[in-house]
C-alpha positions as CSV (number, residue, x, y, z in Angstrom):
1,X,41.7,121.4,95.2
2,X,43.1,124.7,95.2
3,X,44.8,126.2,92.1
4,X,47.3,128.4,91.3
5,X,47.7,129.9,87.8
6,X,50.0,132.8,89.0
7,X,53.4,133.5,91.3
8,X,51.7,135.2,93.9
9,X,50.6,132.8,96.4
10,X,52.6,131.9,99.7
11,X,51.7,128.1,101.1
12,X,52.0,128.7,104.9
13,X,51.2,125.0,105.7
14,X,54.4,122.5,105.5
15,X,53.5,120.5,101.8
16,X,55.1,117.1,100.1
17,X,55.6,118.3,96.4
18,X,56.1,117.3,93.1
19,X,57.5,118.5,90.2
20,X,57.5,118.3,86.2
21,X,55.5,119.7,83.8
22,X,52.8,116.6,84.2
23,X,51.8,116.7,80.4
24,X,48.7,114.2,80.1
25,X,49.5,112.9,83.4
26,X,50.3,110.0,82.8
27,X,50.7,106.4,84.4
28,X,54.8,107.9,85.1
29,X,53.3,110.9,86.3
30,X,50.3,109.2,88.4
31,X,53.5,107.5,90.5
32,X,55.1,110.6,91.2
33,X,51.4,112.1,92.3
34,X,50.3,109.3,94.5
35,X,54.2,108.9,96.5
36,X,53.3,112.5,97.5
37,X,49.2,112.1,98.3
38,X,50.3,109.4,100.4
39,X,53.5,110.9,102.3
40,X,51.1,114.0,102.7
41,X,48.3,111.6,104.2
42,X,50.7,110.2,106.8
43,X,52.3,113.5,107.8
44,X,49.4,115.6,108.0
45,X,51.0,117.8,105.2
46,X,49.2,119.2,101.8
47,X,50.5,117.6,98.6
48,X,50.9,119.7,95.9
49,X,51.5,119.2,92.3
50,X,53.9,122.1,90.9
51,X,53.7,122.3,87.3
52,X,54.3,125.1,84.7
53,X,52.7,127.2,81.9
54,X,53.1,127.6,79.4
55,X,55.0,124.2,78.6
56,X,58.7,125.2,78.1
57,X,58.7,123.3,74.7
58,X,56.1,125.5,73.8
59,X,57.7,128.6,75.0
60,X,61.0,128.1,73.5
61,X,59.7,126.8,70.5
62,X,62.0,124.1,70.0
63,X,59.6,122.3,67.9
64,X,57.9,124.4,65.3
65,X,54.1,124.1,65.8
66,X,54.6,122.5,69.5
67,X,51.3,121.5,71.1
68,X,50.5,119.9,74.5
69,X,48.0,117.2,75.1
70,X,46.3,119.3,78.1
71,X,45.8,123.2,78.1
72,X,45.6,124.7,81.5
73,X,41.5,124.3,82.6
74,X,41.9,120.3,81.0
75,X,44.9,119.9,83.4
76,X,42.9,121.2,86.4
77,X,40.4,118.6,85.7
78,X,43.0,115.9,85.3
79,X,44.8,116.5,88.6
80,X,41.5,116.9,90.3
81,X,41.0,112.9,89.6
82,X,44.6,112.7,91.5
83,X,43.6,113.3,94.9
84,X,46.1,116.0,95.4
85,X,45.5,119.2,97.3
86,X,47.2,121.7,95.5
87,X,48.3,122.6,91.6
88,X,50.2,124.5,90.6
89,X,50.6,126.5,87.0
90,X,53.7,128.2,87.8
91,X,54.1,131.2,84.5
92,X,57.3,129.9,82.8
93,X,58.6,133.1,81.2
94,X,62.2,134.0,79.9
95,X,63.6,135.3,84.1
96,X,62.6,132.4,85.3
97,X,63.9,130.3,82.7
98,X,67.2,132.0,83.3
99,X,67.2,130.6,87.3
100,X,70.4,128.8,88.5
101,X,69.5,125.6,90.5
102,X,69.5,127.5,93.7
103,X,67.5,130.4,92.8
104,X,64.8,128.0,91.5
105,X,65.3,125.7,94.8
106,X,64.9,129.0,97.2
107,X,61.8,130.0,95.2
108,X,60.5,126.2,95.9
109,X,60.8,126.6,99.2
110,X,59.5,130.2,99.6
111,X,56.6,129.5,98.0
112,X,55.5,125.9,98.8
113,X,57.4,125.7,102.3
114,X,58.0,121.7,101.2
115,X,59.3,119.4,103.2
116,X,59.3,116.5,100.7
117,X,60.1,116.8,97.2
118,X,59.6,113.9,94.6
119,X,60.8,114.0,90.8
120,X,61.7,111.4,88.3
121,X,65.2,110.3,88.5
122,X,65.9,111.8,84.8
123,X,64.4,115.5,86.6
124,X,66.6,118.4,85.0
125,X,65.9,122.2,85.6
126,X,67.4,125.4,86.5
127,X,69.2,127.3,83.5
128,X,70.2,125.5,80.7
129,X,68.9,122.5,82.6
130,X,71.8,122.4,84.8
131,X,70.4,120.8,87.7
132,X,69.9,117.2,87.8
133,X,68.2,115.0,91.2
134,X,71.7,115.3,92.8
135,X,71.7,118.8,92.7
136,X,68.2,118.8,94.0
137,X,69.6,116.3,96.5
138,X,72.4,118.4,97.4
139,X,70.4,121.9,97.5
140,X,67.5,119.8,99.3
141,X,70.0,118.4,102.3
142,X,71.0,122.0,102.7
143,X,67.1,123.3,103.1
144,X,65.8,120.9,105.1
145,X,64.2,119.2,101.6
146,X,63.9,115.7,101.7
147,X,64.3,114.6,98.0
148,X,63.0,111.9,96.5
149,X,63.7,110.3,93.0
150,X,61.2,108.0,91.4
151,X,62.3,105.5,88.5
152,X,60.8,105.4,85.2
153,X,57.5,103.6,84.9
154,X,57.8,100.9,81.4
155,X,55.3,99.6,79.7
156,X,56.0,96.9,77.6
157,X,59.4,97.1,77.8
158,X,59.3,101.0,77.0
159,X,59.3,104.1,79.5
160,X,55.6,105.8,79.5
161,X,56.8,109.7,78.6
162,X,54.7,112.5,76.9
163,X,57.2,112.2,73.8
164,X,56.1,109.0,73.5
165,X,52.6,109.4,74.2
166,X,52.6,111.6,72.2
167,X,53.9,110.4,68.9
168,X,50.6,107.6,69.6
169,X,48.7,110.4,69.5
170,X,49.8,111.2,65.8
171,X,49.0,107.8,65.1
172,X,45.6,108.0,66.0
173,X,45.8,104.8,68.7
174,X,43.5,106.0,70.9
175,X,43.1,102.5,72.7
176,X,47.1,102.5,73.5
177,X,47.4,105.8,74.4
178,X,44.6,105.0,77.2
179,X,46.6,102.9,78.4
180,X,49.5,104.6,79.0
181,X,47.4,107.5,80.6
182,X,44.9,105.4,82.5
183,X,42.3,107.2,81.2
184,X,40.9,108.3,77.5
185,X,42.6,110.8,75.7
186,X,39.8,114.3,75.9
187,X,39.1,117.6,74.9
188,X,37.3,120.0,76.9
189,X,35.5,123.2,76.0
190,X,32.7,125.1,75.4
191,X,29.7,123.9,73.1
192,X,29.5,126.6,70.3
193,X,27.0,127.0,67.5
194,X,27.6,125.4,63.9
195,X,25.9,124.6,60.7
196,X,23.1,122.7,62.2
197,X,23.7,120.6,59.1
198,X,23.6,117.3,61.4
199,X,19.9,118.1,62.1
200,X,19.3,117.3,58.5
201,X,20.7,114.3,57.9
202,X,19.0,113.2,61.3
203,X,22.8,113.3,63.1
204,X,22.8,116.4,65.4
205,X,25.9,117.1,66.9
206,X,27.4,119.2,69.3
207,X,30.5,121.6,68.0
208,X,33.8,122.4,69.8
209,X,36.6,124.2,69.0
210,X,39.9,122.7,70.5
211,X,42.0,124.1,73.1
212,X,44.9,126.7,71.3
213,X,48.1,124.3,71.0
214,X,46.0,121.2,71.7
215,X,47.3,118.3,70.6
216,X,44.5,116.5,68.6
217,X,44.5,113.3,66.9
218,X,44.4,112.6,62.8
219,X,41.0,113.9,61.2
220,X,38.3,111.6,60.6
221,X,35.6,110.0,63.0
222,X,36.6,108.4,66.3
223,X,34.5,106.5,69.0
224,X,33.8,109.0,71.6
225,X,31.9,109.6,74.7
226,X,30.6,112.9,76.4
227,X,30.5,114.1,79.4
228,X,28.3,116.8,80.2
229,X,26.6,117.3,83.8
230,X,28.0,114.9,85.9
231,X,26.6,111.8,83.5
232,X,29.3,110.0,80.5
233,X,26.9,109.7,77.3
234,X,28.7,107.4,74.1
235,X,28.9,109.6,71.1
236,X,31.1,109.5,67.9
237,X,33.1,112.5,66.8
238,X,34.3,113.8,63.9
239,X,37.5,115.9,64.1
240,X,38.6,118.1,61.2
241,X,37.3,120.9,58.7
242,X,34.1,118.9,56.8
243,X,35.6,118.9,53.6
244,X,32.3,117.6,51.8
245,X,31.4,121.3,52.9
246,X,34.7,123.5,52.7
247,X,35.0,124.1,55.8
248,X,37.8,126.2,57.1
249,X,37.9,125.9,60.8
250,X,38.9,122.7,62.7
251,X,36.8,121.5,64.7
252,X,35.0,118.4,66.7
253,X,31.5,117.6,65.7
254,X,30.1,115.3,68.2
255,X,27.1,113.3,67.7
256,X,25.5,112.1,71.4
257,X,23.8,108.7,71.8
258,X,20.6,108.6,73.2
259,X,20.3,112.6,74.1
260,X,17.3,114.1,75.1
261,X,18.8,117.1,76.4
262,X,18.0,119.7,73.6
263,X,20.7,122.7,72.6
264,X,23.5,123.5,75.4
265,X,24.9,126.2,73.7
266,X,27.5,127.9,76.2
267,X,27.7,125.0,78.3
268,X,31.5,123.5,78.8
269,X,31.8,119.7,77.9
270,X,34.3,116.8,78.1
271,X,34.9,114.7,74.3
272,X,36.8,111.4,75.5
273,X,38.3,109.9,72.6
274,X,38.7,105.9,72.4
275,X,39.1,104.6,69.1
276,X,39.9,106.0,65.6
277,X,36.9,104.2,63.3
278,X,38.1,106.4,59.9
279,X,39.8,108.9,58.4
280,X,38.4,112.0,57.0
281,X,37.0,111.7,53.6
282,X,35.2,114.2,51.5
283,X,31.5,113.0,50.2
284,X,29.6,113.4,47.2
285,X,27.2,115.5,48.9
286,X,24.8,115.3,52.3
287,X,23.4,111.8,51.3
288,X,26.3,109.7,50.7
289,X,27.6,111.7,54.1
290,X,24.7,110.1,56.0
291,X,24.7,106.8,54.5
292,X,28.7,107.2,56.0
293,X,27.7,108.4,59.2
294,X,25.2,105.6,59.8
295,X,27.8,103.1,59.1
296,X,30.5,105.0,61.3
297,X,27.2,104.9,64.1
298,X,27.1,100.8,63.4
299,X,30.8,100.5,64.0
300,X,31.3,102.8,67.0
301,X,28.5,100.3,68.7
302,X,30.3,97.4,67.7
303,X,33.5,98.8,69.6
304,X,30.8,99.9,72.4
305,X,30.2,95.9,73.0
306,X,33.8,95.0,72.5
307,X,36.7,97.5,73.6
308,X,37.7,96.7,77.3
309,X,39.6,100.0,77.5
310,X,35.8,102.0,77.4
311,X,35.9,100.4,81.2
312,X,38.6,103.3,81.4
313,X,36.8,106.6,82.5
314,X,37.6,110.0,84.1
């Protein structure tokens, strides 16, 4: 898959695109992916996914404290499990937030040469979010743009969106918002050194510091599982700042299963998150942490032998 993180690129080939901002990419956006993979199959054209960054919620700050559930490397992962060709991370900055419908339908078709577009049928964009799919329709027909507008998936009687996703997310159900992505909710980064406290209470874990605006679930221990390497270990984390310590950086603790592996400082892993087992609690000290942790360990296998949704994987 090629990737884009920039404006200057120039796709000479004849593409099928889609378009949104694909937060999570979930089981609506997976429809919008696969109508183009498939077109693009049977025409011989490359399918693209044209995205933007940063998120424009996050950009115009219309929620104080806005985070998004992938940051730009976790996305590129994400649409690699898609199939598609291309993606796209198109810089969302105040000029091109100012683009009528037109200008942002000519730059489309300078820089992807599509010949199919797909959105959802509730698409909005250009300034002020004036265009809608008829206008794309109408601007389309006049390009040479086939445009193609894709209902909204339910779920339970419910549209699958990010907001709603989302607000799951806050909740801390893990198993549900699986669902609704069709694969677990994870962090990715890079494994960075901690207090090596874990090693004492016979729990070492591996640290990460989230994403900047990543949206994270509540603090406390969750039912987890690691991918590092090419091979998925189970794990439990621990998200939050170790209160029975003070700490005063969030962060995810991870303790690995049934790793023989050693210290992979430096190295970039995947955290999958399935189930919440607690929240966050501060201890009496290091021994009544571990006699917490070796319960949260008993638990976590438990949901090991009993939660269909850890059949759900990358």
């Amino acid at each position: 898959m090629l990737v884009y993180n920039n404006s200057y690129f120039n796709i000479e080939k004849r593409t099928a695109v889609t378009l949104g901002n694909f937060d999570g990419i979930h089981l609506g956006h997976q429809v919008l992916i696969n109508t183009v993979t498939e077109y693009a199959r049977n025409k011989g054209v490359t399918s693209v996914m044209f995205s933007f960054y940063p998120h424009p919620v996050v950009f115009f700050g219309k929620n104080k404290g806005s985070h998004t559930m992938l940051s730009p490397e976790e996305k590129v992962l994400a649409a690699e499990k898609t199939g598609v060709d291309v993606l796209i991370q198109y810089p969302f900055d105040r000029e091109f937030a100012s683009l009528s419908p037109q200008e942002f339908m000519d730059i489309l078709l300078e820089k992807t040469n599509c010949e199919m577009l797909v959105v959802g049928e509730n698409y909005n964009f250009g300034k002020n979010r004036a265009g809608n799919i008829e206008t794309l329709k109408a601007l389309g027909h006049e390009r040479g743009i086939r445009v193609l507008g894709i209902k909204p998936i339910e779920v339970d009687g419910e549209r699958v969106s990010s907001t709603r996703i989302r607000s799951l997310i806050g909740e801390g159900n893990m198993e549900e918002v699986a669902r609704l992505l069709n694969k677990p909710y994870f962090v990715m980064g890079e494994v960075v050194h901690g207090d090596k406290r874990g090693r004492q209470m016979n729990f070492p874990t591996i640290n990460l510091l989230p994403p900047d605006n990543k949206l994270l679930p509540p603090n406390g221990a969750y039912l987890s599982t690691v991918i590092y390497n090419g091979k998925e270990y189970y794990s439990m984390s621990n998200i939050g700042f170790n209160p029975t310590f003070n700490g005063m950086q969030k962060k995810i603790e991870t303790h690995i299963f049934n790793f023989e592996k050693g210290e992979i400082y430096g190295e970039n892993v995947v955290v999958c998150l399935y189930k919440r087992i607690r929240g966050e609690v501060k201890f009496n000290g290091m021994q009544e942490l571990a006699c917490q942790l070796e319960m949260d360990k008993k638990q976590a296998r438990e949901y090991i032998r009993t939660l269909d949704v850890l059949s759900l994987s990358l």
